[in-house]
C-alpha atoms as an extended CHARMM CRD file, in Angstrom:
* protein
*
       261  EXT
         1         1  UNK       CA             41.5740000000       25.2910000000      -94.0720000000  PROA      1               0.0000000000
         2         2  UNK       CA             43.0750000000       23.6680000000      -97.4210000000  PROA      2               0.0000000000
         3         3  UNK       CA             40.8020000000       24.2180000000     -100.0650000000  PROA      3               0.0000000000
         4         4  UNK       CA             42.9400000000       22.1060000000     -102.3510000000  PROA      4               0.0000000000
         5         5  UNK       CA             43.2820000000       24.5100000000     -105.3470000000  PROA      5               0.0000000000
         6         6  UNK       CA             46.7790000000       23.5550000000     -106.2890000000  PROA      6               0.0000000000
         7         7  UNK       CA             46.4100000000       26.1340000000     -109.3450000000  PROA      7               0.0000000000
         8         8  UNK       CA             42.7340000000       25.4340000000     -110.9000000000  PROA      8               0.0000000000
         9         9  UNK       CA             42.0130000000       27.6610000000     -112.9570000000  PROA      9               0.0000000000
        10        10  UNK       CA             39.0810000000       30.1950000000     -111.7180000000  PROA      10              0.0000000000
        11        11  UNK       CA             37.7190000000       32.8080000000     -114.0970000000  PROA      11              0.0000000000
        12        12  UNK       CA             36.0450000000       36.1360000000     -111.9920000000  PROA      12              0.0000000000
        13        13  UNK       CA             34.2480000000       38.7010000000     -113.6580000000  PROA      13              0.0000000000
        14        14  UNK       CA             33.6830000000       42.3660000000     -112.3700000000  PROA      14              0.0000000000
        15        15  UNK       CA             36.7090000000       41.5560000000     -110.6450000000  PROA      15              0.0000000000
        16        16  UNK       CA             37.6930000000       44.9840000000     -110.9770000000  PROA      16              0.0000000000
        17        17  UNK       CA             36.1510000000       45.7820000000     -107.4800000000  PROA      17              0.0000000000
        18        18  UNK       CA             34.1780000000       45.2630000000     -104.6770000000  PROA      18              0.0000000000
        19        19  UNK       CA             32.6240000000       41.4180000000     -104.7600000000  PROA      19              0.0000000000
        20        20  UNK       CA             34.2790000000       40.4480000000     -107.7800000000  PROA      20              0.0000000000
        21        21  UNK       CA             37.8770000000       41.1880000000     -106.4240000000  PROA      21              0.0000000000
        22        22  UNK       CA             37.1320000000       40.1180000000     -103.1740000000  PROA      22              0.0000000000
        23        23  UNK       CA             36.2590000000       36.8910000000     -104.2370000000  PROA      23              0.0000000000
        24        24  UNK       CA             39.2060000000       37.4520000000     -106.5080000000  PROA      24              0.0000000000
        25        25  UNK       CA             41.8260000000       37.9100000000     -103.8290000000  PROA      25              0.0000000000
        26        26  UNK       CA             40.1460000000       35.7220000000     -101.6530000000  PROA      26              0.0000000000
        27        27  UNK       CA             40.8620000000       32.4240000000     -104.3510000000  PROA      27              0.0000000000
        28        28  UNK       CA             44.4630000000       33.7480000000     -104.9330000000  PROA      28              0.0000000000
        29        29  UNK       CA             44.5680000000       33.0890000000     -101.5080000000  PROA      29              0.0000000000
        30        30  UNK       CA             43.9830000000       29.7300000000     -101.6140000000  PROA      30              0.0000000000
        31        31  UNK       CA             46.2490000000       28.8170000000     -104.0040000000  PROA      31              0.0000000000
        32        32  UNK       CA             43.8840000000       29.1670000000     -107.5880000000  PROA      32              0.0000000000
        33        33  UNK       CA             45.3710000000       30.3590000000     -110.2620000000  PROA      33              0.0000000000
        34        34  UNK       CA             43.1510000000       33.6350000000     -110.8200000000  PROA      34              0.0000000000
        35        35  UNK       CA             41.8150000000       35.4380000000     -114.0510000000  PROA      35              0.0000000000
        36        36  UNK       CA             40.0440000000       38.7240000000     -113.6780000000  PROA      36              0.0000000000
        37        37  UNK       CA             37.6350000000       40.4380000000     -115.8880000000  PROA      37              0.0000000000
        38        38  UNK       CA             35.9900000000       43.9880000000     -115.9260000000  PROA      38              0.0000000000
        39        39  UNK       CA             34.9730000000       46.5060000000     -118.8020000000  PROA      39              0.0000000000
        40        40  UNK       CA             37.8380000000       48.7160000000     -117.2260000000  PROA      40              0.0000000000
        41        41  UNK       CA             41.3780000000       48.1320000000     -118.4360000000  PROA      41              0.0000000000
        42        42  UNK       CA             43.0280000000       50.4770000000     -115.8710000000  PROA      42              0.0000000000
        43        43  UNK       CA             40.9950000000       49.4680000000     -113.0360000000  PROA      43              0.0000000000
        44        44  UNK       CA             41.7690000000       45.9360000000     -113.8190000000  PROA      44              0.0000000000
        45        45  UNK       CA             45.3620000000       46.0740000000     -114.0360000000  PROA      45              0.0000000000
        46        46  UNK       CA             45.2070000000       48.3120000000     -110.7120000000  PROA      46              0.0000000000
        47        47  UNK       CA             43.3410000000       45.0620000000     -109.1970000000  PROA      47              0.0000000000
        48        48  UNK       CA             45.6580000000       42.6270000000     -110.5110000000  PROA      48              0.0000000000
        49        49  UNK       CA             48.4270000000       43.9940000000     -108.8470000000  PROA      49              0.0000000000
        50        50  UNK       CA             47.1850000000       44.6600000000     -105.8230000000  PROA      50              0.0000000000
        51        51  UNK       CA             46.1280000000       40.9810000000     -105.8190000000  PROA      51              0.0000000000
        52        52  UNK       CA             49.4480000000       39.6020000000     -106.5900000000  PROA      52              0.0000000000
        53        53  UNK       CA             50.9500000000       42.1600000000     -103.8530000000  PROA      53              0.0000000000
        54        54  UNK       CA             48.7310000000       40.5530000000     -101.3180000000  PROA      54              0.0000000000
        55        55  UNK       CA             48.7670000000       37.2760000000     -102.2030000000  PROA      55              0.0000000000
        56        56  UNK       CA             51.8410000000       36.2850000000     -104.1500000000  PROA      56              0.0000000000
        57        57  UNK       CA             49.9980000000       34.5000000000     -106.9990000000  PROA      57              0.0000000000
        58        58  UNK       CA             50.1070000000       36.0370000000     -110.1800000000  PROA      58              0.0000000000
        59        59  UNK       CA             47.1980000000       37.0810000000     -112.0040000000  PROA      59              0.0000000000
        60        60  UNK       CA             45.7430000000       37.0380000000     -115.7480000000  PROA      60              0.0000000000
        61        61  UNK       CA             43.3920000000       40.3220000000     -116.4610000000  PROA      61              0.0000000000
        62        62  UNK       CA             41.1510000000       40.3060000000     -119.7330000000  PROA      62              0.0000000000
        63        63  UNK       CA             39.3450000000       43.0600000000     -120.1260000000  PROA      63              0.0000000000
        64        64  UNK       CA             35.7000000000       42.3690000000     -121.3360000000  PROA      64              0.0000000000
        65        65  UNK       CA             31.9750000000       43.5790000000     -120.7860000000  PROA      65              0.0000000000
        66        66  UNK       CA             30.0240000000       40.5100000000     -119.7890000000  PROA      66              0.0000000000
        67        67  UNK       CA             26.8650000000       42.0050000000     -121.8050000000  PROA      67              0.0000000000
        68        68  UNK       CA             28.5430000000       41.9100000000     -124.8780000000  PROA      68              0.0000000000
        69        69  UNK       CA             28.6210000000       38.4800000000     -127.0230000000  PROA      69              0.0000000000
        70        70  UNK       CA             31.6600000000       39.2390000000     -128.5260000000  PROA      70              0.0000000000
        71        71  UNK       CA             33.0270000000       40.2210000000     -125.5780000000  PROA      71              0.0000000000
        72        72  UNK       CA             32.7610000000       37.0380000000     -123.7480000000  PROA      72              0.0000000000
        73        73  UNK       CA             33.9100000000       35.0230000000     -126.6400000000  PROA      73              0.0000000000
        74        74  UNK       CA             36.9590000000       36.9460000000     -126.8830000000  PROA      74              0.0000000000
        75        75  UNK       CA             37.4150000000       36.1520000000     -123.2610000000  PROA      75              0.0000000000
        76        76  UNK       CA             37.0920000000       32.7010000000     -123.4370000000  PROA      76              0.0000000000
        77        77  UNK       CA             39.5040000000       32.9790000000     -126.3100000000  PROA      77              0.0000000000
        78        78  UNK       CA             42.3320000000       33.9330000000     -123.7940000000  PROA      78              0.0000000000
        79        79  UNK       CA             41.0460000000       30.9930000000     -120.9240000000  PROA      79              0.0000000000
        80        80  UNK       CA             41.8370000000       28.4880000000     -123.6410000000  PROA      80              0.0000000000
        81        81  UNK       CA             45.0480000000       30.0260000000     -124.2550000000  PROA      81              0.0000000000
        82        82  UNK       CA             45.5540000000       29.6790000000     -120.3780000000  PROA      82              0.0000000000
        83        83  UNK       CA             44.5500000000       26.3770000000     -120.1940000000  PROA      83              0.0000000000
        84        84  UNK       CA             42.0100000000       23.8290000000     -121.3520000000  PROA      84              0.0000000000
        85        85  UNK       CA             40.6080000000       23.0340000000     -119.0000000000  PROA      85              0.0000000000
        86        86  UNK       CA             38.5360000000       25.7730000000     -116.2240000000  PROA      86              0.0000000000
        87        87  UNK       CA             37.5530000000       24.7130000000     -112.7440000000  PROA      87              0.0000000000
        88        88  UNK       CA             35.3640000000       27.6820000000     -111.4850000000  PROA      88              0.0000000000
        89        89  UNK       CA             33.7520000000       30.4110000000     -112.6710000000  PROA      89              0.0000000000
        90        90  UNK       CA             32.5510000000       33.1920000000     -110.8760000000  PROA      90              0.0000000000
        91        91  UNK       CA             29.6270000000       35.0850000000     -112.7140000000  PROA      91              0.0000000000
        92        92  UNK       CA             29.2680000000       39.1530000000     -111.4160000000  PROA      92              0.0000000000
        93        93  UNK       CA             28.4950000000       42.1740000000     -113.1590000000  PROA      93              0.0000000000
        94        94  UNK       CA             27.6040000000       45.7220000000     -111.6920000000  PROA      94              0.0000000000
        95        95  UNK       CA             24.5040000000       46.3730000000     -110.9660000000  PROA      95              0.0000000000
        96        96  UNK       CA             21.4860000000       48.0990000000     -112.6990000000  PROA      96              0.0000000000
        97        97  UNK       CA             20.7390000000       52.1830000000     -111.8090000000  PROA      97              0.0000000000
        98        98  UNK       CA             18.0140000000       52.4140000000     -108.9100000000  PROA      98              0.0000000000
        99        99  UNK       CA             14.2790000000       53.7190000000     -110.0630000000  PROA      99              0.0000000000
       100       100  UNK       CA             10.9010000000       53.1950000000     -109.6950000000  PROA      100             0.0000000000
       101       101  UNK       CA              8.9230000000       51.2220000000     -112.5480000000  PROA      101             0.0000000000
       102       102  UNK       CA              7.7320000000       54.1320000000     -114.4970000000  PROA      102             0.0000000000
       103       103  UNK       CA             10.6370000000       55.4340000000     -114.6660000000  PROA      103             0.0000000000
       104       104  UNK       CA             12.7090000000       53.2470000000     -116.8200000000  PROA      104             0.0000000000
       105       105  UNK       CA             12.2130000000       52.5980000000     -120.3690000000  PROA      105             0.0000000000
       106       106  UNK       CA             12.4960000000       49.4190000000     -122.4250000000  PROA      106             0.0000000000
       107       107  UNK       CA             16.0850000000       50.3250000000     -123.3000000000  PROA      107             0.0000000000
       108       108  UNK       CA             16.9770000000       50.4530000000     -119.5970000000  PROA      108             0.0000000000
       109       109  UNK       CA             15.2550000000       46.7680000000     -119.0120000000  PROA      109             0.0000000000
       110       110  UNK       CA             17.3750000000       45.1790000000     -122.3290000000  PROA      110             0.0000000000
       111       111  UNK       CA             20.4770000000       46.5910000000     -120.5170000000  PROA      111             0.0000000000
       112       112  UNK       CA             20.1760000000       45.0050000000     -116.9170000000  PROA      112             0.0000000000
       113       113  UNK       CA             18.8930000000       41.8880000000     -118.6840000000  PROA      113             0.0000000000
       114       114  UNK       CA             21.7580000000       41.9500000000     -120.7560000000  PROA      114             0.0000000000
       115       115  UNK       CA             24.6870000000       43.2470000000     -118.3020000000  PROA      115             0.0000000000
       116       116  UNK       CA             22.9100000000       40.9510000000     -115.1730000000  PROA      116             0.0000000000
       117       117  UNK       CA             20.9640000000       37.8770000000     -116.7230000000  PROA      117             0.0000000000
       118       118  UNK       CA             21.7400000000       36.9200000000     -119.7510000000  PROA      118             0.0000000000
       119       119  UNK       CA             25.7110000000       37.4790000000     -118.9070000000  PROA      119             0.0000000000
       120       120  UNK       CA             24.9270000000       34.1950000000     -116.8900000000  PROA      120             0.0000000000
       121       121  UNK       CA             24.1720000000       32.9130000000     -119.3490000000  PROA      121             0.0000000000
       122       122  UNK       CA             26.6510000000       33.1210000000     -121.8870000000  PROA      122             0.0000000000
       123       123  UNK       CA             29.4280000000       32.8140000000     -119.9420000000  PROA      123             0.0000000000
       124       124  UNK       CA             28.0280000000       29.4130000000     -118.6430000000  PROA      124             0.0000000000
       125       125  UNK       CA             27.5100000000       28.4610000000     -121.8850000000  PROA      125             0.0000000000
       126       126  UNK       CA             31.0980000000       28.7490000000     -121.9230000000  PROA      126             0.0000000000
       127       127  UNK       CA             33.0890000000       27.2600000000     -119.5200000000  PROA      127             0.0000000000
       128       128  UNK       CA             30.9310000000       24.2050000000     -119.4560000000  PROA      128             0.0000000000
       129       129  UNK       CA             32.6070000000       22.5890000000     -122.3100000000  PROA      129             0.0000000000
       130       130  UNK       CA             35.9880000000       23.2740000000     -120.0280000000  PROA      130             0.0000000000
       131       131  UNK       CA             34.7120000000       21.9500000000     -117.0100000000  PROA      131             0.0000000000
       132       132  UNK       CA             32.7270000000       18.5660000000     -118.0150000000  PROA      132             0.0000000000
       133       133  UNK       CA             35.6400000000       16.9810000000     -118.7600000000  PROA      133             0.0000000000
       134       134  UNK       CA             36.7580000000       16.7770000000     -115.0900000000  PROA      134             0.0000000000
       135       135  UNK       CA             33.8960000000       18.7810000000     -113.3830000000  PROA      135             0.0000000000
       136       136  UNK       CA             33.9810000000       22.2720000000     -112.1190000000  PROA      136             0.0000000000
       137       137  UNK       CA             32.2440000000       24.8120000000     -109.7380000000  PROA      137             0.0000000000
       138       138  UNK       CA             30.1590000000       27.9850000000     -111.0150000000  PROA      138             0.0000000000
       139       139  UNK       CA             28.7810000000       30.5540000000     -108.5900000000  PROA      139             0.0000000000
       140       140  UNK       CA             26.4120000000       33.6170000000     -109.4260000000  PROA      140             0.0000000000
       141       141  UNK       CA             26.7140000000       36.7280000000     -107.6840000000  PROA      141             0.0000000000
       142       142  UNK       CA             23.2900000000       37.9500000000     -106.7950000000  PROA      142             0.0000000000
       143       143  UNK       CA             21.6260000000       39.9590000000     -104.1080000000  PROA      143             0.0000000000
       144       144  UNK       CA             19.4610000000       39.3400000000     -100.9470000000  PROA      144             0.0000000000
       145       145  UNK       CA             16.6590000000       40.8540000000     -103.3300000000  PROA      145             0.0000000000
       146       146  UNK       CA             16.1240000000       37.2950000000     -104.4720000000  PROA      146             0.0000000000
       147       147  UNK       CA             14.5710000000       36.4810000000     -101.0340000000  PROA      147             0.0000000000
       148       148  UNK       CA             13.3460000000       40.1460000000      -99.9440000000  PROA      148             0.0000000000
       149       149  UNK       CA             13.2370000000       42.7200000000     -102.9450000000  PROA      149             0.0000000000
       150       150  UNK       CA             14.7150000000       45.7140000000     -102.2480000000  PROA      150             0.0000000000
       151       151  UNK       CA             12.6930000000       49.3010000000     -102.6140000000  PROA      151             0.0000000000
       152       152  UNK       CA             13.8840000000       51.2520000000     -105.5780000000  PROA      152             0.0000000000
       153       153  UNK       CA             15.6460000000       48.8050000000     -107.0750000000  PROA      153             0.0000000000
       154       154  UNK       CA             13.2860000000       47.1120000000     -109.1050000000  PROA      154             0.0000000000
       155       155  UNK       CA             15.6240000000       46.3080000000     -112.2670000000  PROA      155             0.0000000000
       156       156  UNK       CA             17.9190000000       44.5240000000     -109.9360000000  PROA      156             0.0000000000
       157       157  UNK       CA             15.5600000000       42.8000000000     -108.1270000000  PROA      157             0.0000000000
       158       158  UNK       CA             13.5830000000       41.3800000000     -111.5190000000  PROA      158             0.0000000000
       159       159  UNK       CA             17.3760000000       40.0500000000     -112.6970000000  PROA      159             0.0000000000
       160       160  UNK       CA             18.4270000000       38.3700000000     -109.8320000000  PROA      160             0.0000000000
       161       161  UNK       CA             15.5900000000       36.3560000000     -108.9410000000  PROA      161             0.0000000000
       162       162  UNK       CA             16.0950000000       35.0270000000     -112.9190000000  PROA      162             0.0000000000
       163       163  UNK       CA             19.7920000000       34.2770000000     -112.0470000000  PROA      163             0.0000000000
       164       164  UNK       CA             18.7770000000       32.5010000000     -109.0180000000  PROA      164             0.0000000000
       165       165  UNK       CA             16.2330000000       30.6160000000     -110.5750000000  PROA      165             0.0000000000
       166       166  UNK       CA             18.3380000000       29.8790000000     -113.7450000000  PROA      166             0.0000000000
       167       167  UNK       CA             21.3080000000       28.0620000000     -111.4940000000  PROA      167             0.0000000000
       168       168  UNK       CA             18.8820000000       26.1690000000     -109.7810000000  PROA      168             0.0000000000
       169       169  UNK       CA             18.4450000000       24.8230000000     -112.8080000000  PROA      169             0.0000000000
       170       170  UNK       CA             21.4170000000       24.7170000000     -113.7090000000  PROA      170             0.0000000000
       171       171  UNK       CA             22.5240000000       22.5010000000     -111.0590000000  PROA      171             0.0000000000
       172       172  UNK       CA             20.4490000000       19.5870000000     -111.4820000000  PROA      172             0.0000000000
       173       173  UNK       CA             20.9540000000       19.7580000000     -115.4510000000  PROA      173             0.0000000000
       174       174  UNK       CA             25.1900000000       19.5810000000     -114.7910000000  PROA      174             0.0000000000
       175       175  UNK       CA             25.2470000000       17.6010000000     -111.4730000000  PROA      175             0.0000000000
       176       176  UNK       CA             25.9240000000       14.3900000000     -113.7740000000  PROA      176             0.0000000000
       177       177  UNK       CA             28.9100000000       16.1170000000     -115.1040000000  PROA      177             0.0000000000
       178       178  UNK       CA             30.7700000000       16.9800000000     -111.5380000000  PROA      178             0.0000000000
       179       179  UNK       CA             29.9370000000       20.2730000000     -112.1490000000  PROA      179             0.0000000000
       180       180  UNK       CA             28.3930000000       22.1810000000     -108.5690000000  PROA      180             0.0000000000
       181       181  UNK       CA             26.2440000000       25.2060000000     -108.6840000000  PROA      181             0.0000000000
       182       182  UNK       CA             25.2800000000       27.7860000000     -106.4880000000  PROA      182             0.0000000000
       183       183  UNK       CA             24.2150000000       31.4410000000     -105.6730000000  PROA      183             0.0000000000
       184       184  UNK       CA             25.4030000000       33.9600000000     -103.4440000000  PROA      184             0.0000000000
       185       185  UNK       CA             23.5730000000       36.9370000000     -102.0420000000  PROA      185             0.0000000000
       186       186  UNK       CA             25.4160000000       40.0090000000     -100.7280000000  PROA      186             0.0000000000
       187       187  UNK       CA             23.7780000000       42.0090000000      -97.7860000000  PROA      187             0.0000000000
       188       188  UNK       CA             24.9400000000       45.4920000000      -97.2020000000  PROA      188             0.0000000000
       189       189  UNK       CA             28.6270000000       44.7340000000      -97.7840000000  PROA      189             0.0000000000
       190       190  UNK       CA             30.3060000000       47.6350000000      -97.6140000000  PROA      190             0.0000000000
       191       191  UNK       CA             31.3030000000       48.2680000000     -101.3020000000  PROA      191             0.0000000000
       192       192  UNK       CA             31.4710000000       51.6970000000     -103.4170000000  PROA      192             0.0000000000
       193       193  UNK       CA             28.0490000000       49.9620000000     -104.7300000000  PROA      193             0.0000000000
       194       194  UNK       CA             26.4720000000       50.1240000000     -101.4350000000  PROA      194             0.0000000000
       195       195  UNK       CA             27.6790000000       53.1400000000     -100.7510000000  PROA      195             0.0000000000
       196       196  UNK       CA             25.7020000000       54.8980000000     -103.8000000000  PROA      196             0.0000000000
       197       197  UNK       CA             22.8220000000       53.2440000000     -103.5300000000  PROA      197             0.0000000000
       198       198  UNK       CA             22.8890000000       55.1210000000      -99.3770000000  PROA      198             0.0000000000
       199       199  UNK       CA             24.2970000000       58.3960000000     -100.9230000000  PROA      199             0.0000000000
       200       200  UNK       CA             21.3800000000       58.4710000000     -103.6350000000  PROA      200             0.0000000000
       201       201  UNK       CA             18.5820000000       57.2590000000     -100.6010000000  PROA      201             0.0000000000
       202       202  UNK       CA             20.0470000000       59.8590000000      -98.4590000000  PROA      202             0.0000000000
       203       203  UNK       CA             19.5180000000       62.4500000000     -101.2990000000  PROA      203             0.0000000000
       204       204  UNK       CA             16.0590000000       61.3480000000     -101.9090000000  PROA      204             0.0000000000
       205       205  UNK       CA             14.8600000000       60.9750000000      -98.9450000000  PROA      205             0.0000000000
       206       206  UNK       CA             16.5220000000       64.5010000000      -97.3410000000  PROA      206             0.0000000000
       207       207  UNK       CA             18.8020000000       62.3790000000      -95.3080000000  PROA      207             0.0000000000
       208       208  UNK       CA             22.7650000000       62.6220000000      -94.5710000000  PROA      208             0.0000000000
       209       209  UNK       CA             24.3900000000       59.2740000000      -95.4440000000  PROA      209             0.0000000000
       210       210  UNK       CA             25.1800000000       58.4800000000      -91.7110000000  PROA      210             0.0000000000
       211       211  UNK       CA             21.4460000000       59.0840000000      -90.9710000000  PROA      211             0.0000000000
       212       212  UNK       CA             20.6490000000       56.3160000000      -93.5120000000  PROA      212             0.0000000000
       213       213  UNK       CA             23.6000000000       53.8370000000      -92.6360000000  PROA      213             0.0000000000
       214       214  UNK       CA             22.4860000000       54.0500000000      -89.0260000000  PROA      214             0.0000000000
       215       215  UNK       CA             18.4930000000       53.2540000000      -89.8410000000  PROA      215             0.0000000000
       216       216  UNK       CA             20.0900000000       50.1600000000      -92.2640000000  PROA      216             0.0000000000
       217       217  UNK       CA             21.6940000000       48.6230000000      -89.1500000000  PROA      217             0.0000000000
       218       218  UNK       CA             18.6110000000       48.3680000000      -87.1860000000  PROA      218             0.0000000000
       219       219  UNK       CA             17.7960000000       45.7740000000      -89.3160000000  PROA      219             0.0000000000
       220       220  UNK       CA             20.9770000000       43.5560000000      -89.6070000000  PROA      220             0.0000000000
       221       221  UNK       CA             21.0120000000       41.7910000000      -86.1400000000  PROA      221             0.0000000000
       222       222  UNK       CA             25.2930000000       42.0850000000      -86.1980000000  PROA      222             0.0000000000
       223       223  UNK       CA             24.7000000000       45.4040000000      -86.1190000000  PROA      223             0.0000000000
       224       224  UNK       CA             27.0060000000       46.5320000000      -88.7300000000  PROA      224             0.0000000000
       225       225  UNK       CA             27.7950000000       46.3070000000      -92.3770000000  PROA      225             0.0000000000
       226       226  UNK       CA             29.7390000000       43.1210000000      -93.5970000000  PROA      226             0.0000000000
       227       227  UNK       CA             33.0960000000       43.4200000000      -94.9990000000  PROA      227             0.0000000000
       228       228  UNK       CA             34.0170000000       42.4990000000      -98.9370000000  PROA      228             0.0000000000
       229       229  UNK       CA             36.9330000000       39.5050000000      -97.7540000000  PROA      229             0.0000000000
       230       230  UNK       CA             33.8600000000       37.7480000000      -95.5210000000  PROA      230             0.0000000000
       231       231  UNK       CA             32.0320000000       37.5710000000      -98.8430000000  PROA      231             0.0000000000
       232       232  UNK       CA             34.9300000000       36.0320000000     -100.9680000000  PROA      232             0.0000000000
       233       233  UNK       CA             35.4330000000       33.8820000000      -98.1670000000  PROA      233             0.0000000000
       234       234  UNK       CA             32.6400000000       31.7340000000      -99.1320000000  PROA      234             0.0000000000
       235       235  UNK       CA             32.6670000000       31.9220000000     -102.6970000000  PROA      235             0.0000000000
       236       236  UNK       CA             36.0050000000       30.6280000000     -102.3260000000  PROA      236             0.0000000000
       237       237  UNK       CA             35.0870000000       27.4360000000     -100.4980000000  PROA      237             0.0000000000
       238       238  UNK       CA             31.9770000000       27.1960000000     -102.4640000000  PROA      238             0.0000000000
       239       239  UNK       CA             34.2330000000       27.0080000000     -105.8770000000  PROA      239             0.0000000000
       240       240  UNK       CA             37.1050000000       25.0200000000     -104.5540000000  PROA      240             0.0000000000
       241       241  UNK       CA             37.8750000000       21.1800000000     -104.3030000000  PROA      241             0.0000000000
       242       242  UNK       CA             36.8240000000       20.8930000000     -101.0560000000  PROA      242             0.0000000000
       243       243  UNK       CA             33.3320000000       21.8010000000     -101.4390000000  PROA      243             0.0000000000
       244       244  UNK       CA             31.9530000000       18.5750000000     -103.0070000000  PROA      244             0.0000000000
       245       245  UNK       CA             28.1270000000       18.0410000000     -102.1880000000  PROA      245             0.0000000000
       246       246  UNK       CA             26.6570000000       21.9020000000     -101.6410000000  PROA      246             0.0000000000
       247       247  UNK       CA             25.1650000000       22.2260000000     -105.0350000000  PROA      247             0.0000000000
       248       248  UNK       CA             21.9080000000       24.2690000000     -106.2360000000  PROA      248             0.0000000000
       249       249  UNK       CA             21.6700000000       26.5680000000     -102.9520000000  PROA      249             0.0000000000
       250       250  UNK       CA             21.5610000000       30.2380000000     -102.3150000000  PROA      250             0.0000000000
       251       251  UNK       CA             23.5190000000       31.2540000000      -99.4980000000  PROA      251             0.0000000000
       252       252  UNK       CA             22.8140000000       34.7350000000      -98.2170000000  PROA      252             0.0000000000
       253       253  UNK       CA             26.3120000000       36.9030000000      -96.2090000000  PROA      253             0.0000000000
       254       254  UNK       CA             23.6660000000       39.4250000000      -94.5590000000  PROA      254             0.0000000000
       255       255  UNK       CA             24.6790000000       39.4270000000      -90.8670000000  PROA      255             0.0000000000
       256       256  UNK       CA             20.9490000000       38.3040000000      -90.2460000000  PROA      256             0.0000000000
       257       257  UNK       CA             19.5500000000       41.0090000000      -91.9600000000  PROA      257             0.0000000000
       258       258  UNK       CA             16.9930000000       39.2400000000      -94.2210000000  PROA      258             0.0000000000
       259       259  UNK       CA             14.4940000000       37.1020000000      -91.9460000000  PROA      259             0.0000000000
       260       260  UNK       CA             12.7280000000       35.2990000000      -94.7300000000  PROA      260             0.0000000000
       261       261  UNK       CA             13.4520000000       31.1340000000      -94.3370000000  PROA      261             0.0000000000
């Protein structure tokens, strides 16, 4: 299928890894002309080139922590130098340590509202004025927690139901500027994320890690764990050209697994 990139420019952040360069790789794909973010320099470059070894388009990596202000600005700094005008955005950052309530203070709850909310936020606030001119896509990485919260994992699941609730938003207040938005909710994907969230429930639970993978499946009708490049398959239709009426929806890529409507 022809997504009809033709070299729009798509910012990814946490593009490093996992989601974020899956969705990375998969819009290289298609023909976008890619720039990739994450806090890690090395781990960036390392993505960049594998992306332009797959693909054959070359990449732009900034380095930049989404939950630092200055951080983004300086990022957006280097998209203008790119190009004036940005055509998708795709808004990730890692996610917040597992715990129970009690056991996080109020410096643990500024950080994941910081790194996983207000990151939205700002970099929004950003590439709007580069996408109004000739309209523009925006997706939010989130997490099936938005329909389901997930036990242990109650930082996460406060953040994302904000980010889902603030593109909802979102996408009536910019639908008269051309400008689509929507969220997208990992399952288990297999990821190093995923995998440490089952190494630490193995742990606390007594449990080897095949024990817990195994009782996970029961629940995902597929029967196994999705794979990163079905994830940025969608993100990469939902950002691109051809995707021009699917706007303020949350799509989950679960294999079945969450059974709420």
């Amino acid at each position: 299928m022809d997504l009809h990139y033709d070299g729009k420019v798509v910012l990814v952040t946490a593009a490093s890894k996992g989601l974020g360069k899956a969705s990375a790789m998969a819009l290289a794909r298609e023909g976008a002309r890619v720039i990739i973010s994450s806090r890690s320099q090395e781990a960036l470059a390392k993505a960049a080139e594998e992306i332009e070894q797959q693909t054959g388009q070359k990449v732009l990596a900034i380095p930049a922590d989404v939950s630092k202000p200055e951080d983004v600005k300086r990022l957006f700094d280097e998209v203008k130098k790119v190009s004036d005008q940005l055509f998708g955005l795709v808004c990730n950052a890692g996610g917040p340590p597992a715990g129970s309530f009690m056991s996080f203070t109020d410096d643990d709850w500024q950080r994941a509202f910081e790194t996983n909310l207000l990151s939205v936020v700002r970099l929004v606030r950003a590439s709007v004025p580069l996408m109004e001119a000739n309209g523009g896509r925006i997706v939010a990485i989130a997490s099936s927690s938005v329909k389901v919260p997930i036990p242990g994992l109650i930082l996460s699941n406060t953040m994302r139901a904000g980010v889902q609730g603030l593109m909802k938003t979102l996408s009536i207040e910019l639908a008269e500027k051309g400008i689509l938005v929507n969220t997208v909710c990992p399952g288990r994907i297999a990821t190093d994320r995923l995998r440490a969230l089952d190494e630490s429930r193995a742990q606390r639970e007594g449990k080897t890690l095949e024990e817990v993978q195994q009782e996970s499946l029961k629940d995902i009708p597929l029967k196994r764990y999705g794979e990163p490049h079905e994830f940025g398959q969608l993100v990469a239709y939902l950002l691109s050209p051809a995707n021009t009426y699917l706007t303020g929806s949350t799509y989950m890529v679960d294999g079945g697994m969450v059974k709420a409507l």
